[in-house]
C-alpha positions as CSV (number, residue, x, y, z in Angstrom):
1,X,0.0,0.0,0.0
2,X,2.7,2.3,0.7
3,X,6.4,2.5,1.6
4,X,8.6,3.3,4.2
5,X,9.8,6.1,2.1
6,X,6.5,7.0,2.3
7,X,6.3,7.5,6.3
8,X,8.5,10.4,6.8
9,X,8.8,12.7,9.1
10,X,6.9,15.7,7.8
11,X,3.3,14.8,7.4
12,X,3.9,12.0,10.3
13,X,4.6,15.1,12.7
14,X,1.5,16.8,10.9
15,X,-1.0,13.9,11.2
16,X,0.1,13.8,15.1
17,X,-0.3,17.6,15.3
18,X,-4.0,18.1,14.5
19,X,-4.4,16.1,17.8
20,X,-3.3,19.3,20.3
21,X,-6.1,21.1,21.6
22,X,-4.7,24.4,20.0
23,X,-4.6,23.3,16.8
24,X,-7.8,21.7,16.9
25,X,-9.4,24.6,17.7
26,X,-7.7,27.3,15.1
27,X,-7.3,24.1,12.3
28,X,-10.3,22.8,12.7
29,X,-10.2,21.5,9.2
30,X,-6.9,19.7,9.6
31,X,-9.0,16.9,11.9
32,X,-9.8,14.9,8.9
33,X,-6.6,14.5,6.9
34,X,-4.5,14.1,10.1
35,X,-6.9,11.1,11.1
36,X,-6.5,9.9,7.9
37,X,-2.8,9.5,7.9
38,X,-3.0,8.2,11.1
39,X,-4.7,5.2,9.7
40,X,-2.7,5.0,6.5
41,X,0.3,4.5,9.0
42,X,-1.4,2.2,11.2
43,X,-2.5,-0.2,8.1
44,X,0.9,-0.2,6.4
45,X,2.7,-1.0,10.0
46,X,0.3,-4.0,10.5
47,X,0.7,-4.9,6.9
48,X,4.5,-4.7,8.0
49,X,3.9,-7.0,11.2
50,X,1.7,-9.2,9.5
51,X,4.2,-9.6,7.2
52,X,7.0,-10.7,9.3
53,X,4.9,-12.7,11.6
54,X,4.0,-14.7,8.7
55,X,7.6,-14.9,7.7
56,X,8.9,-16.6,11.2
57,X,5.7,-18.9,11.4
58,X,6.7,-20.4,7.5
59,X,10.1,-20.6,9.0
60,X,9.2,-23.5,11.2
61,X,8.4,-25.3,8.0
62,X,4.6,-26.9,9.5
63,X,4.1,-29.7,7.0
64,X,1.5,-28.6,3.9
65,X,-1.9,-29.0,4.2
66,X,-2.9,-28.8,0.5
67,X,-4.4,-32.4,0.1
68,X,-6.5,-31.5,3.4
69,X,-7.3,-28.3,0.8
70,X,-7.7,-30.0,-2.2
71,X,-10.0,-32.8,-0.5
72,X,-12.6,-30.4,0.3
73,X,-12.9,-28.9,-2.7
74,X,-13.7,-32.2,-3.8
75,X,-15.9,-32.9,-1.5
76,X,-17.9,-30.0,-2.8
77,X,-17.5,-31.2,-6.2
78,X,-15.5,-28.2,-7.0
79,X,-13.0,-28.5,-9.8
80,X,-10.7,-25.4,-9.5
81,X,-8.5,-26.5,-12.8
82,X,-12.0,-26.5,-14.9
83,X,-13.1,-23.3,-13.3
84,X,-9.9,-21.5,-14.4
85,X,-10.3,-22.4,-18.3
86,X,-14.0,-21.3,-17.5
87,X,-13.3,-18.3,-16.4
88,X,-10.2,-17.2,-18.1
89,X,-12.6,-17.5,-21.6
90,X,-13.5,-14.3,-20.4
91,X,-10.5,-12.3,-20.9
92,X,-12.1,-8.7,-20.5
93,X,-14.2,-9.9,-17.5
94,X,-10.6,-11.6,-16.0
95,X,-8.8,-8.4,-16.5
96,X,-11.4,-6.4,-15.1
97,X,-11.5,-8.8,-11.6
98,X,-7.5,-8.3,-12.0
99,X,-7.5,-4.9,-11.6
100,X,-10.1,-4.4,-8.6
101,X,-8.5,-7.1,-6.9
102,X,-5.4,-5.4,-6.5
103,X,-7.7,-2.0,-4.9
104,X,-7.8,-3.7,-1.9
105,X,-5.5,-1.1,-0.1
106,X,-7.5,1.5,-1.8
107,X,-11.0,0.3,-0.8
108,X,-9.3,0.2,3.1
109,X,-8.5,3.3,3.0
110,X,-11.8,4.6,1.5
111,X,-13.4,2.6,3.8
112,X,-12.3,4.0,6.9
113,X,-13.2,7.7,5.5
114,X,-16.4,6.7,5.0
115,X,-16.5,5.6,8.5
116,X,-14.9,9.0,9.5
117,X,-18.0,10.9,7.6
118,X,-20.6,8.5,9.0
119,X,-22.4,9.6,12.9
120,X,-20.1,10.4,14.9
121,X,-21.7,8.2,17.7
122,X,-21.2,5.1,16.1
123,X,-17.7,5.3,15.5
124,X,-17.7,3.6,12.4
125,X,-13.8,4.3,11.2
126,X,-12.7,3.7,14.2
127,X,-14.2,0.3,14.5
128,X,-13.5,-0.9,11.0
129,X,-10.0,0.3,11.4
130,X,-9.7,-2.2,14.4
131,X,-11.5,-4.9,13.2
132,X,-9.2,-4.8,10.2
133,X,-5.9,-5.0,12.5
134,X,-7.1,-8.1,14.2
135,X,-8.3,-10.1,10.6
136,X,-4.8,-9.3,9.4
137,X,-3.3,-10.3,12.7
138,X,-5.2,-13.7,13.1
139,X,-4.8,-14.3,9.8
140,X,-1.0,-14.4,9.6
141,X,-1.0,-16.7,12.9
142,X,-3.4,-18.9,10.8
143,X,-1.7,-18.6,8.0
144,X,1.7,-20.1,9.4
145,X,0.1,-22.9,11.3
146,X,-1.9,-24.3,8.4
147,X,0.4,-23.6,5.4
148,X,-0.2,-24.2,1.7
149,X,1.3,-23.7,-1.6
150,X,-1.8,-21.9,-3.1
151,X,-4.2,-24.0,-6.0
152,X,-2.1,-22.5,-8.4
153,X,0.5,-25.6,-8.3
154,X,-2.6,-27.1,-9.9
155,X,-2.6,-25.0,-13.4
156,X,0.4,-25.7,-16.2
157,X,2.5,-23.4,-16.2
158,X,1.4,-21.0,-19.4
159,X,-1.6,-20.5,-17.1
160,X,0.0,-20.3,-13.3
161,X,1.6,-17.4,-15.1
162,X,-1.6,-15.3,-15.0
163,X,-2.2,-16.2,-11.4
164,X,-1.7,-12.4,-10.2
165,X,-1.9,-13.2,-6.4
166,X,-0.5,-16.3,-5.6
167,X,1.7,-17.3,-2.6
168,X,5.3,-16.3,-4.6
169,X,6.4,-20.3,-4.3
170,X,10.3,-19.6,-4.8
171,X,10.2,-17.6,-1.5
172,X,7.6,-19.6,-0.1
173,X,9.6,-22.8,-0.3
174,X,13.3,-20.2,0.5
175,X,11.5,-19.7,3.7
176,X,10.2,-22.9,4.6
177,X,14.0,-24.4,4.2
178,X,16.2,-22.0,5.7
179,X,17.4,-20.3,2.4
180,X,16.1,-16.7,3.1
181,X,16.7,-16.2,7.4
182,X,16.3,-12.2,6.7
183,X,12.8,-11.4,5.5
184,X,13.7,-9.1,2.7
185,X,12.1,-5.7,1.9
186,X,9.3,-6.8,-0.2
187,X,7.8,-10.3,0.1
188,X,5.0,-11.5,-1.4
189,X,2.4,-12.9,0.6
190,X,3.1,-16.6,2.5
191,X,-1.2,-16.9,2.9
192,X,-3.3,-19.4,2.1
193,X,-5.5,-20.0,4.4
194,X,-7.5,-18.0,5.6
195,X,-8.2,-15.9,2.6
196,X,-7.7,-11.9,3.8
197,X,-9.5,-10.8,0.5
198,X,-12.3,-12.6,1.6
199,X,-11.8,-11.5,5.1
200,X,-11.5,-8.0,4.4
201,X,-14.2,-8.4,2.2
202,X,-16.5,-9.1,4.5
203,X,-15.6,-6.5,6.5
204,X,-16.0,-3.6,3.9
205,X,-19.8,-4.9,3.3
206,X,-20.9,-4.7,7.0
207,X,-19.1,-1.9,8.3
208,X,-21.0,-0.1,5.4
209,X,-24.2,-1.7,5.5
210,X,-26.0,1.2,7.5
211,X,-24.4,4.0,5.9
212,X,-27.1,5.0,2.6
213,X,-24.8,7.0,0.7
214,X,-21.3,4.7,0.7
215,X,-23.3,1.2,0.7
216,X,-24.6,1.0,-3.2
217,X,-20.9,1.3,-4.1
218,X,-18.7,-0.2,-1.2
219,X,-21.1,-2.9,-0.6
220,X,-20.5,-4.8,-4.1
221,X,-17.2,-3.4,-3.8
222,X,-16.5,-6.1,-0.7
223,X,-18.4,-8.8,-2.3
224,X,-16.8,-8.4,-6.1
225,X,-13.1,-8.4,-3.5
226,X,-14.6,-12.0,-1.9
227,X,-15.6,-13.3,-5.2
228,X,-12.1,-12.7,-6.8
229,X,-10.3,-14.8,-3.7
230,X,-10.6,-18.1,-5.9
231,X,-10.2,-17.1,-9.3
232,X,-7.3,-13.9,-8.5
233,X,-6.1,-14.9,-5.1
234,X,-5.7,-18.7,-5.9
235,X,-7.4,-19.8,-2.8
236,X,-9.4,-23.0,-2.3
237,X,-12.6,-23.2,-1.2
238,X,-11.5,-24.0,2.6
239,X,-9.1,-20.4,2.6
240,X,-12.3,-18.6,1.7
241,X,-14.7,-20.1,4.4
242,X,-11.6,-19.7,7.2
243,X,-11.2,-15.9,5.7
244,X,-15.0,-15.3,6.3
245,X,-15.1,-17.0,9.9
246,X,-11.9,-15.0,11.0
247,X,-13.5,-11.4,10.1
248,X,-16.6,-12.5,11.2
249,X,-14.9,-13.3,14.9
250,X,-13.0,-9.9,14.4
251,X,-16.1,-8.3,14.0
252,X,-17.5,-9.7,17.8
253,X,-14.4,-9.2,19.1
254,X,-14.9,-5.3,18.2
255,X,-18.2,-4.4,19.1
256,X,-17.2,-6.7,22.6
257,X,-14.4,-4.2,22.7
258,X,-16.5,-0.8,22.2
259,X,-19.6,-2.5,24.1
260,X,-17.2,-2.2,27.5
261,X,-15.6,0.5,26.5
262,X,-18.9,2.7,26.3
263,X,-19.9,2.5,29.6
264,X,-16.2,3.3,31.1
265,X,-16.2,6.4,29.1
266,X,-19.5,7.4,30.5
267,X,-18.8,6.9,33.8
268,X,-15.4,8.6,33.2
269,X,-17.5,11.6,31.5
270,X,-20.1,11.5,34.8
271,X,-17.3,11.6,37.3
272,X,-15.6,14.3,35.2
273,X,-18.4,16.4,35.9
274,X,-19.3,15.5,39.5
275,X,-15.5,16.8,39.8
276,X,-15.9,20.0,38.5
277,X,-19.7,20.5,39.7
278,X,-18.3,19.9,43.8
279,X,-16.5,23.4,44.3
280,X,-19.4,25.1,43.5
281,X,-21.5,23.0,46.0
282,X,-19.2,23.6,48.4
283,X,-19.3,27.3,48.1
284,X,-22.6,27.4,48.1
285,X,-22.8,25.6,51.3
286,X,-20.3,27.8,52.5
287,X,-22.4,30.9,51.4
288,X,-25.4,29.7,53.4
């Protein structure tokens, strides 16, 4: 999504600015963009973390669980070698699916504005934004537990080269053996299972789901970004369920989060104002 070249000091210093009270109250207007940031650098340094946590759990080299994978799909009568020459008939439909499926950075980000410009009271950025850090998290633990080369080892080779987000095998396997100890600068990602396109998905289409204006385009948005998880992502059928359950426990885990974290606030707020409210009691005991 972005780079560290990216995060420097300037607008870093900027986005943490617009949090003093003095600004705030003479740059009123700088409360948006500086929150916006904020998340852009929150998002890239979980993407970061995710990235290396992912990185050490391969590195214990868990044996492959593709046949567990593969048997499932089965089970379901799924063929995902058939479905490929299916669907790669449809070359401007493919290329279309291509493109959005790498916007998945993109629709984060838009995403958590929309959240920002939603009521203020339900705090809609702030709990897509966390909801987003615990999917990637769990994901990544997941990820390394259960590993898997991807279905693309499925597809010849003229047609694996079209497979535009598969696990990157050489370092997947460089990893796995000991060959690559220092995770370099840019890695592809080590996922199968669960899927985080279908994860994050999910989570685009019900964080928007009650806002009127954002849903008719963000809420197909996170379903056409779940339906490309097979076809552009590679997955099996198994990463895409696992990707679904794992936002869907983010989710709980976030509204548990805000539903305790309501009342403290409130009580916090009260006792605030019992504070300041005693003095002027006590004078006006005094006075009597």
């Amino acid at each position: 999504m972005i780079g560290w070249n990216e995060v420097d000091a300037v607008p870093l210093l900027f986005s943490l600015a617009y949090r003093l009270p003095v600004v705030a109250r003479r740059y009123p207007l700088l409360l948006m963009p500086g929150r916006i940031y904020e998340a852009w650098v929150i998002v890239f340094l979980c993407q970061r973390m995710g990235g290396r946590l992912q990185f050490a759990m391969n590195a214990f080299a868990w044996p492959l669980q593709d046949d567990v994978f593969l048997a499932f799909d089965r089970l379901l009568g799924f063929d995902y070698v058939a479905f490929m020459h299916w669907y790669t008939g449809f070359p401007a439909v493919y290329g279309a699916l291509t493109w959005v499926y790498g916007l998945l950075g993109e629709a984060t980000l838009a995403t958590f504005v929309v959240g920002l410009l939603a009521r203020r009271s339900e705090r809609i950025g702030e709990r897509y934004l966390a909801s987003l850090l615990i999917t990637v998290m769990i994901t990544c633990l997941i990820g390394g537990l259960v590993p898997a080369t991807s279905a693309v080892t499925l597809l010849d080779p003229e047609m694996a080269k079209m497979a535009t987000g598969a696990t990157p095998l050489d370092q997947f396997f460089a990893v796995r053996e000991g060959l690559i100890r220092v995770m370099p600068e840019r890695m592809g990602g080590l996922i199968t299972c669960p899927s985080l396109h279908v994860g994050l998905g999910l989570l685009i289409v019900y964080w928007t789901r009650r806002i009127w204006w954002a849903r008719p385009v963000l809420g197909p948005a996170g379903v056409i970004f779940m339906l490309t998880a097979i076809p552009n992502g590679d997955h099996y059928i198994l990463d895409c369920l696992a990707g679904g359950l794992v936002a869907w426990i983010a989710i709980v885990l976030t509204n548990a989060l805000y539903a305790v974290r309501s009342p403290i606030v409130a009580v916090a707020i009260t006792n605030a104002g019992a504070a300041e409210g005693a003095p002027g009691m006590r004078s006006g005991l005094a006075g009597r």
